[in-house]
C-alpha positions as CSV (number, residue, x, y, z in Angstrom):
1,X,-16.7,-73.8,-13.2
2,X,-13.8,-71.0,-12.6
3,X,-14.3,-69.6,-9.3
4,X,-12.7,-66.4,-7.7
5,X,-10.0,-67.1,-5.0
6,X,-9.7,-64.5,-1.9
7,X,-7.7,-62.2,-3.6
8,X,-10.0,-61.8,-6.4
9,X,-13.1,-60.9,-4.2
10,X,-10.9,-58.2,-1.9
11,X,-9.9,-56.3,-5.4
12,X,-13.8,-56.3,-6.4
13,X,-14.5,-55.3,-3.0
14,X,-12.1,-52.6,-2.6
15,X,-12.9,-51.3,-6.3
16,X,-16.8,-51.3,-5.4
17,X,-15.3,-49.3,-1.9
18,X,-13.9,-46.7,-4.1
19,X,-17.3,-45.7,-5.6
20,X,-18.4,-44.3,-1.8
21,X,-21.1,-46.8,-1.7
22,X,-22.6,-45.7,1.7
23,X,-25.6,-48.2,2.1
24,X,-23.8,-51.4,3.7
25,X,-26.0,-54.2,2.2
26,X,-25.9,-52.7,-1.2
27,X,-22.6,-52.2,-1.2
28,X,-22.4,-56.1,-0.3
29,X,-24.9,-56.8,-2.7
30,X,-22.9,-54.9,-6.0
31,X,-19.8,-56.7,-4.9
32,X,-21.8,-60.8,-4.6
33,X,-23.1,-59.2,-8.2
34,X,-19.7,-58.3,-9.9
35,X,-18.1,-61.3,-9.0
36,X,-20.7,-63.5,-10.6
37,X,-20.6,-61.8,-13.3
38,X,-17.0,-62.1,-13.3
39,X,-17.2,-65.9,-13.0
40,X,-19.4,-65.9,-15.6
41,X,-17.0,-64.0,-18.0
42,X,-14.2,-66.5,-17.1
43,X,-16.2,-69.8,-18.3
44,X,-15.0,-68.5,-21.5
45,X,-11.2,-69.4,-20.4
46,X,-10.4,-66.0,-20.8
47,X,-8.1,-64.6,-17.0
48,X,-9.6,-62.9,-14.1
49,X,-7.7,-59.7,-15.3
50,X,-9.5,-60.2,-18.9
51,X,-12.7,-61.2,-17.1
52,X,-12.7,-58.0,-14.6
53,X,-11.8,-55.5,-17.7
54,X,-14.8,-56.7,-19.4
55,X,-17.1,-56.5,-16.7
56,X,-16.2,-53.0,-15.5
57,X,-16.4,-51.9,-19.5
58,X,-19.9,-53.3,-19.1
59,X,-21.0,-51.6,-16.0
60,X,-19.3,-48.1,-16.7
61,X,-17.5,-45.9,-14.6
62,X,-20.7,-44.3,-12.5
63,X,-23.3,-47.5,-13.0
64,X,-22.4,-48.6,-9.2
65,X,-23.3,-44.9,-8.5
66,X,-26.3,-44.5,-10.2
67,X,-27.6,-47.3,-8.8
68,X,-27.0,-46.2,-5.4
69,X,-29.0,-42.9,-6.1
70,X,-31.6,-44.7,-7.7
71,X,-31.8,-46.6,-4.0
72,X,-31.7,-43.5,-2.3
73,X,-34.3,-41.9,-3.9
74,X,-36.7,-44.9,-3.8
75,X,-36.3,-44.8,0.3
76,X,-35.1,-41.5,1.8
77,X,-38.0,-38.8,1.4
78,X,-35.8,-36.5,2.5
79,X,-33.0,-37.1,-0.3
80,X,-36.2,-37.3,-2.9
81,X,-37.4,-33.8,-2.2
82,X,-34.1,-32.3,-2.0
83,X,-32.9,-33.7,-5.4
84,X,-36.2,-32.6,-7.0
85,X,-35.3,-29.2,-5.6
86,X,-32.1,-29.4,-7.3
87,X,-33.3,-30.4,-10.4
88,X,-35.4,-27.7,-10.7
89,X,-34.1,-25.1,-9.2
90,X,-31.5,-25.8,-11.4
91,X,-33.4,-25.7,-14.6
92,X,-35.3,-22.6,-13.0
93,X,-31.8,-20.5,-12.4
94,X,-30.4,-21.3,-15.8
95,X,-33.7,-20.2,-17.8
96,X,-33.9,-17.2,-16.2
97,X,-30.4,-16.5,-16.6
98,X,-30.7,-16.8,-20.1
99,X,-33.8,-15.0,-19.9
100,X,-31.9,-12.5,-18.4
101,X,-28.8,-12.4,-21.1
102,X,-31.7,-12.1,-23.8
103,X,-33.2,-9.1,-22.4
104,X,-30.2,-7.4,-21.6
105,X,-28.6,-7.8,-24.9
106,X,-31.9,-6.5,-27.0
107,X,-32.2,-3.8,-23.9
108,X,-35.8,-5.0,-22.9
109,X,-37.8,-4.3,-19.3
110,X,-37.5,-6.3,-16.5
111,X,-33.8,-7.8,-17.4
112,X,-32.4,-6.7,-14.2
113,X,-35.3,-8.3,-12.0
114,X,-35.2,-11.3,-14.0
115,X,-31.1,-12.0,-13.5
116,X,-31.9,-11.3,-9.7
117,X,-34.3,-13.9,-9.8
118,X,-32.2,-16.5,-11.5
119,X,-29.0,-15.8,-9.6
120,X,-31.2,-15.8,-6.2
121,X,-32.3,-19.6,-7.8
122,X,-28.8,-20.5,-8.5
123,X,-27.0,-19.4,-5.2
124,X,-29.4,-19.9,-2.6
125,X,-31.8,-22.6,-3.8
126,X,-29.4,-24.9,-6.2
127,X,-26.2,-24.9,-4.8
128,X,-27.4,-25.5,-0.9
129,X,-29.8,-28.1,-2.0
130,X,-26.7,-30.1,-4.4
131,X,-24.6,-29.8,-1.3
132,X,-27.0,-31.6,0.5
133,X,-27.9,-34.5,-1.9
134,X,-23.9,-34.8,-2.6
135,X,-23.0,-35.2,1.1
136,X,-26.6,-37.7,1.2
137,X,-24.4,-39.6,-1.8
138,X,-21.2,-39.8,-0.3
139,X,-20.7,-39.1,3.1
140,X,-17.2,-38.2,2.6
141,X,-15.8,-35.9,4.7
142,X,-12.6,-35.9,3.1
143,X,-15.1,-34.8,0.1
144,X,-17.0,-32.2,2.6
145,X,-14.4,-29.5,2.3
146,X,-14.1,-29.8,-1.2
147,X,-18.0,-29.5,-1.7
148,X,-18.0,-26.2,1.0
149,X,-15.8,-24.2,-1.0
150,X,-16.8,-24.9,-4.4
151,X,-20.0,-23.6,-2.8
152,X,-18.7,-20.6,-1.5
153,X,-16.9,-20.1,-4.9
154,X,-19.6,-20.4,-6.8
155,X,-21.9,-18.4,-4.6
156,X,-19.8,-15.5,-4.3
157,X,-19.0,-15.4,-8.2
158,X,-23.1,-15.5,-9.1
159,X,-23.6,-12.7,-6.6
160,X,-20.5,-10.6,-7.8
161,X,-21.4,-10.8,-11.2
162,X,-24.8,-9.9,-10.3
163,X,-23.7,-7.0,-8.8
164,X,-21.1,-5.5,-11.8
165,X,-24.1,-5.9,-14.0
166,X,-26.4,-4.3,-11.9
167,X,-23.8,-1.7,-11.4
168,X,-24.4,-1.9,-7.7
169,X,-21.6,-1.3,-5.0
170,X,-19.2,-4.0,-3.6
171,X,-19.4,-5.9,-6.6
172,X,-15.2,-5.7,-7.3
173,X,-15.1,-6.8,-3.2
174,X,-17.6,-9.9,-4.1
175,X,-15.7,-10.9,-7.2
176,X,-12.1,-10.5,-5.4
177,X,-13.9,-12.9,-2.7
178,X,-15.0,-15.3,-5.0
179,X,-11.7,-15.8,-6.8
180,X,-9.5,-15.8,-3.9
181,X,-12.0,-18.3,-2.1
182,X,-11.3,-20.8,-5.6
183,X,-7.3,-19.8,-5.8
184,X,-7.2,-20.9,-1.7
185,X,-9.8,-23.1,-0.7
186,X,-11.5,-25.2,-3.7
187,X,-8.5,-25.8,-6.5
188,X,-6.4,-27.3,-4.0
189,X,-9.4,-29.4,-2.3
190,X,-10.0,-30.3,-5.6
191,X,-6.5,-31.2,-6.2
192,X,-6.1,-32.6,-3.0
193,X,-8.7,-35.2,-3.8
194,X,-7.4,-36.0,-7.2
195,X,-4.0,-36.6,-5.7
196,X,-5.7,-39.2,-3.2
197,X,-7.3,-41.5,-6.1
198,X,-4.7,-44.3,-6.6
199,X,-6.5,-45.3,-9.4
200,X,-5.4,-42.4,-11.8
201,X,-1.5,-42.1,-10.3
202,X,-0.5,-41.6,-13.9
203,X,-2.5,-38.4,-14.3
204,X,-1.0,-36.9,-11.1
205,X,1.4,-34.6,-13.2
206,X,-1.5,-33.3,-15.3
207,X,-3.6,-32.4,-12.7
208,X,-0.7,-30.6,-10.8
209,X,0.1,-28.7,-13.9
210,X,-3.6,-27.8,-14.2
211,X,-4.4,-26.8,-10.8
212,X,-1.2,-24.1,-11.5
213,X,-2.8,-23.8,-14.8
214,X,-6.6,-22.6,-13.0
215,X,-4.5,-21.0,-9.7
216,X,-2.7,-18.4,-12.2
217,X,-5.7,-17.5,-14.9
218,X,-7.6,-16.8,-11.2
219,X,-4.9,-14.6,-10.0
220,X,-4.6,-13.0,-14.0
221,X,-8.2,-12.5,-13.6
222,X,-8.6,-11.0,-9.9
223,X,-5.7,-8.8,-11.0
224,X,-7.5,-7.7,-14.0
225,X,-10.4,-6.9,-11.8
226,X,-8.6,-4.7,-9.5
227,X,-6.6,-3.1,-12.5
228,X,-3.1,-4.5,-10.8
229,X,0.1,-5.5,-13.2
230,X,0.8,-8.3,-14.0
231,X,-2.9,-10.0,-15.2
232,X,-1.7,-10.5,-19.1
233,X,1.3,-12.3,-18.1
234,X,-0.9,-14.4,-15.3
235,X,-3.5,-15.1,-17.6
236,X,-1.1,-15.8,-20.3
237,X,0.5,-18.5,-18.6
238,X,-2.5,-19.9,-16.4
239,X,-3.7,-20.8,-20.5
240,X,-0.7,-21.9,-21.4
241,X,-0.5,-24.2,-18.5
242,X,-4.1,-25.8,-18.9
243,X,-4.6,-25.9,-22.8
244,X,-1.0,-26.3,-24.1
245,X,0.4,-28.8,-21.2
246,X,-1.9,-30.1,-18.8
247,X,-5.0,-30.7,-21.4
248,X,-2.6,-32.5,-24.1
249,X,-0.7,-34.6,-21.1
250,X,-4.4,-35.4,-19.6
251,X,-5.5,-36.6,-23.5
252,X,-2.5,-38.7,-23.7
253,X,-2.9,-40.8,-20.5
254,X,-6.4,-41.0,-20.9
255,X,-6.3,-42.6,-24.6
256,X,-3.3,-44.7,-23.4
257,X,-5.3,-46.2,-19.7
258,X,-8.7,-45.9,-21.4
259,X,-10.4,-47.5,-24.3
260,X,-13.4,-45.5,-24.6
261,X,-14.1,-41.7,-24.0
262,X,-16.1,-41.9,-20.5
263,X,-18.3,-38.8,-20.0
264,X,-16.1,-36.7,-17.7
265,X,-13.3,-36.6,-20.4
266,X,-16.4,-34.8,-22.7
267,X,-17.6,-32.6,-19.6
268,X,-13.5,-31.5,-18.5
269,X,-13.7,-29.9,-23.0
270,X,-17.3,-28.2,-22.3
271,X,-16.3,-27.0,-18.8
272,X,-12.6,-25.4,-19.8
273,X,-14.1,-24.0,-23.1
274,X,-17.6,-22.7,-21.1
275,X,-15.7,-21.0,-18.0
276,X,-12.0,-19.6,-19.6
277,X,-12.7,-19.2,-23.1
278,X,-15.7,-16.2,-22.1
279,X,-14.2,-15.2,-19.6
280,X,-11.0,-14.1,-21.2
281,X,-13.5,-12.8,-24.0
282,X,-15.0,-10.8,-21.8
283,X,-12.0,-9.8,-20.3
284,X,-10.4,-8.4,-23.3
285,X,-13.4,-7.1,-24.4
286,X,-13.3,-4.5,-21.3
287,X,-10.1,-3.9,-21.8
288,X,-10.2,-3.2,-25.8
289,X,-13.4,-1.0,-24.9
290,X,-11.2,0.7,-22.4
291,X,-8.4,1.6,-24.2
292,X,-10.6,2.5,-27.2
293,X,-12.3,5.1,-25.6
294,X,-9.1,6.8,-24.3
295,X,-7.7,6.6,-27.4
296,X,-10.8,8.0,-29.1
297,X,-11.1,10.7,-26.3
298,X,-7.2,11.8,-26.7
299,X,-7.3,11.8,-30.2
300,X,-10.2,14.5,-29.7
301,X,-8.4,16.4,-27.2
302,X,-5.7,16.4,-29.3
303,X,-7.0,18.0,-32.2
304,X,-8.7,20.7,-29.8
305,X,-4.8,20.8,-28.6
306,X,-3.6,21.4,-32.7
307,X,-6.4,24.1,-33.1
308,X,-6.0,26.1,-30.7
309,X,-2.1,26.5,-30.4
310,X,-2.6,27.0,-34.4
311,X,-4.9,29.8,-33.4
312,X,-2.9,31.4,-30.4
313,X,0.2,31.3,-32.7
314,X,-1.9,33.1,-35.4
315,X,-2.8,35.9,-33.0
316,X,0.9,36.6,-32.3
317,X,2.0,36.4,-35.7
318,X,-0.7,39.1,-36.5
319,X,0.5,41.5,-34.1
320,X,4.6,41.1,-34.8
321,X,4.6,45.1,-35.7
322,X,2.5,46.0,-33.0
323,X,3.5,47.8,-29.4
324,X,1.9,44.0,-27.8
325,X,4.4,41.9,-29.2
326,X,7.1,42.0,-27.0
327,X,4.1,40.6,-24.1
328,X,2.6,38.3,-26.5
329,X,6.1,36.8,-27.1
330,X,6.0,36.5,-23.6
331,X,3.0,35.2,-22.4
332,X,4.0,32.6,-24.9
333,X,7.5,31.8,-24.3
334,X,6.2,31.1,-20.5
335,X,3.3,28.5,-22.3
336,X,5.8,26.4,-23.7
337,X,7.8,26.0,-20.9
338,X,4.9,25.0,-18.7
339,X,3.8,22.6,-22.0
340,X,7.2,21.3,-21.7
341,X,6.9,20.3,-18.2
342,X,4.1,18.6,-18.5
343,X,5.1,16.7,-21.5
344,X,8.4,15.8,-19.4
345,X,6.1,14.2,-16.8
346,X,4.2,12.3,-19.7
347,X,7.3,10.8,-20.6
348,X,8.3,9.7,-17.4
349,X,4.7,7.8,-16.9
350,X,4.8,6.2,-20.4
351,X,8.5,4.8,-20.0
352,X,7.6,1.0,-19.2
353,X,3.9,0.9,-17.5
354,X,0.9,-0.9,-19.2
355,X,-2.2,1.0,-19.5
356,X,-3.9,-0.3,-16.5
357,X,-1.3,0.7,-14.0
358,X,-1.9,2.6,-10.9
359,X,2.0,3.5,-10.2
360,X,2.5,6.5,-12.3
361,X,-0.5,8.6,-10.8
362,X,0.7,7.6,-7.3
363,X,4.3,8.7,-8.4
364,X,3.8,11.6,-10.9
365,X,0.8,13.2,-10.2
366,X,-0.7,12.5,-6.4
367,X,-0.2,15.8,-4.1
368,X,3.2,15.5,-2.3
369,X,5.4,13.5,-5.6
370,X,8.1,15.8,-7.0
371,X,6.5,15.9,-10.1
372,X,3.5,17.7,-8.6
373,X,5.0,19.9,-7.0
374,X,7.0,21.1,-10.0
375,X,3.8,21.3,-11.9
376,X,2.1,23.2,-9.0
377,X,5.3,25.4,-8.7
378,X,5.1,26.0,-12.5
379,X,1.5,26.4,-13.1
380,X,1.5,29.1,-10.2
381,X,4.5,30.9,-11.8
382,X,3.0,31.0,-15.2
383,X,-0.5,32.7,-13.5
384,X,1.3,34.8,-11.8
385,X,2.6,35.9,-15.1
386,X,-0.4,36.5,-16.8
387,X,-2.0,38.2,-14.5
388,X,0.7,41.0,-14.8
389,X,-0.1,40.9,-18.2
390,X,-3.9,41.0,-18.3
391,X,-6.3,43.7,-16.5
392,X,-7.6,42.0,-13.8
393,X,-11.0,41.6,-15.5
394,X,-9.4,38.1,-17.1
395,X,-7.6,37.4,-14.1
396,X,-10.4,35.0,-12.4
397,X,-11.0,33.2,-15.2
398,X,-7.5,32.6,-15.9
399,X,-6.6,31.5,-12.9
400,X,-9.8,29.0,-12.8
401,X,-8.7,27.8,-15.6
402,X,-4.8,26.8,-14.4
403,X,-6.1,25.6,-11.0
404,X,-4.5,22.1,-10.2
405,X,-7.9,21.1,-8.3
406,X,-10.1,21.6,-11.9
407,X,-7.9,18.7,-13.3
408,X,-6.4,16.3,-10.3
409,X,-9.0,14.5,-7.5
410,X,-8.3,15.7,-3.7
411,X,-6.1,13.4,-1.7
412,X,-8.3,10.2,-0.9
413,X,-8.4,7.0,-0.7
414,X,-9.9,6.7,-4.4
415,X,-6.3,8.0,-5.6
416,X,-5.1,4.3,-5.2
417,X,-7.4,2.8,-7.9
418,X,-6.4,6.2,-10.9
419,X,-4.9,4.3,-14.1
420,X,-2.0,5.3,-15.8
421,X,-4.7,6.0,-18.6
422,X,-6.9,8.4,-16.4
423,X,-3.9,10.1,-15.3
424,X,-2.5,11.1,-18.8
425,X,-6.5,11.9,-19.9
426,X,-6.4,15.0,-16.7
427,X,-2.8,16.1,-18.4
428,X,-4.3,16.4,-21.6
429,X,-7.5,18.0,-20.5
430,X,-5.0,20.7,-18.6
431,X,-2.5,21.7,-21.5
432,X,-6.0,22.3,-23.3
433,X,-6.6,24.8,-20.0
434,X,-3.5,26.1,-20.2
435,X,-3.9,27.1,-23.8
436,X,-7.2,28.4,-23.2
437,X,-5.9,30.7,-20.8
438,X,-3.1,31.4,-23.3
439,X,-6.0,32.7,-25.7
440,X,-7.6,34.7,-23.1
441,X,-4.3,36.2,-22.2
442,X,-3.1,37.0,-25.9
443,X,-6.6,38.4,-26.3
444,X,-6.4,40.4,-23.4
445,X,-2.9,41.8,-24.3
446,X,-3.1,43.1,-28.0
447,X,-6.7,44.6,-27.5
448,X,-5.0,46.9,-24.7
């Protein structure tokens, strides 16, 4: 009969080590079990190295595990209760989220209490109580850290996305939170304890390249959030990273080392596909809805733009043998050059920014800039001029009308977070203004 020499039984028992067995006897027990079955695999004359493969095949890569919960829950209430809280807690949250989705989506009562209810079950029933039962399976603490901040990840992402959809406050502070807790504290745990398995050395470069992968679609995401530059290119390349090289270099190691698809190959697909692919959805989504409404909205303030400069220039060309057309000329020699100044600082915030950025309000159009101050200057000119023009029954509502403060926020904090977008959307809104008051005056001038 073959038997195992000392060698053999220290590989077993550092293998069966490895699966964080944390009951002494069993773990003694699993290992006197392997290495019969070993034993009884090399009666065939086949190696120790054949003999082990087969066996290991045979158990599976969590059996040892398994087995281990199963004991656990057959003799620690404690564990038993909190698993069973887990489980349906669990199964609890994720109904009534999708409860929740349902209701939203066909606009039905009680959709908001209902994704309160489920996120509550998620973040402060699930997740402590699978902390718990993971640290009852393990009792790892090189693991602990990893399991606090996937915690605190998770629970800050379920309450921030809670809030945006409930449209309450704090909810971009809770999201920016949650995704600088992952980017800092549980991709590189998690990394950190991929590194550490000897086991899967060969895989070390894939999950390197994925953790850069997950740290730069974070940071495209959080920046997407706050409306900073740069999110396309970082979630550009944070996909590139994970689906184009890390996923592909994962695949090929794992088909080389493995000769079977093991269940966390299968989960690693559903998780990537479940968490990025909606996400960046989502996230395009909110931009394409974004820039589709200022497009929509300048289109319309354009043609308001087209009418009535076609209507103020029809009111001067009406009145070209008339005493007023030497003022109307006027009045509208000083519109375009005011149009023009505008349009110059149009220019400058379109040469080179993306939609989303906050730069070109801070520089072109916040109180202080040069540009506002030639726009105040030139606004204040040009009102000045009109109301020499006009009897001073129009000269209120001119002068409302070309009033910096009806168009631009007061100087605030808020200023910081105006898009390039928003900023271009007041500009419009005032050369509509000016025009208006352009009317007003051109009325006021050929009637008298």
């Amino acid at each position: 009969m073959p038997e195992l020499t000392l060698l053999n039984i220290e590989e077993i028992c550092r293998d069966v080590g490895r699966q964080e067995i944390t009951f002494a006897h069993l773990r003694d027990e699993l290992t006197d079990h392997i290495c019969c079955d070993v034993e009884d695999e090399m009666r065939r004359g086949i190696s120790f190295a054949e003999a082990y493969s087969a066996v290991r095949r045979k158990v599976g890569p969590r059996r040892l595990r398994e087995i281990q919960e199963e004991t656990l829950y057959a003799v620690d209430t404690k564990y038993r209760k909190m698993k069973n809280t887990m489980k349906i807690s669990g199964i609890a949250g994720t109904v009534l989220l999708g409860f929740a989705a349902l209701f939203k989506i066909m606009h039905w009562p009680f959709a908001g209490f209902i994704l309160i209810l489920g996120a509550l079950s998620m973040a402060f029933v699930f997740m402590p109580s699978a902390l718990t039962v993971l640290w009852k399976e393990t009792h790892s603490g090189r693991r602990l850290f990893l399991y606090v901040s996937a915690f605190m990840t998770a629970t800050f992402f379920i309450t921030g996305v809670v809030f945006k959809i409930q449209h309450w406050p704090a909810a971009g502070l809770i999201l920016v939170i949650a995704v600088l807790t992952g980017i800092f504290l549980f991709v590189p745990a998690l990394l950190s304890a991929k590194l550490k398995d000897t086991e899967n050395k060969a895989k070390r470069g894939a999950y390197i390249t994925g953790a850069l992968g997950i740290l730069s679609y974070a940071a495209g995401l959080l920046c997407k959030i706050q409306h900073w530059p740069w999110a396309i290119v970082l979630l550009t390349a944070g996909l590139v990273l994970i689906f184009f090289v890390a996923f592909p270099w994962y695949t090929r190691v794992t088909w080389r080392d493995d000769k079977y698809v093991s269940t966390s190959f299968i989960y690693m697909i559903i998780g990537a596909l479940a968490i990025i692919v909606p996400s960046l959805l989502v996230s395009l989504n909110v931009q394409n809805n974004y820039e589709g409404g200022y497009y929509m909205i300048g289109g319309q303030q354009q043609a308001l733009y087209d009418y009535q400069s076609a209507k103020n220039r029809s009111v001067i060309s009406s009145n070209t043998d008339t005493v007023a057309s030497p003022v109307l000329t006027s009045i509208h020699s000083g519109t375009e050059n005011l149009v023009r100044v505008i349009e110059g600082i149009e220019a400058g915030m379109n040469a080179g920014s993306g939609p989303f950025s906050l730069t070109p309000y801070n520089t072109f159009l916040q109180e202080g800039t040069a540009s506002r101050t030639e726009l105040n200057k030139a606004l204040k000119e040009y009102s000045s001029d009109l109301s020499v023009l006009t009897p001073d029954n129009y000269t209120d509502r001119i002068e409302a009308l070309l009033d910096p403060a009806a168009y631009f926020p007061a100087t605030a904090p808020e200023n910081e977070r105006i898009s390039l977008m928003s900023g271009l959307h007041m500009l419009k809104l005032l050369k509509n203004g000016i025009l208006t008051a352009e009317s007003l005056a051109l009325s006021a001038a050929s009637q008298n």
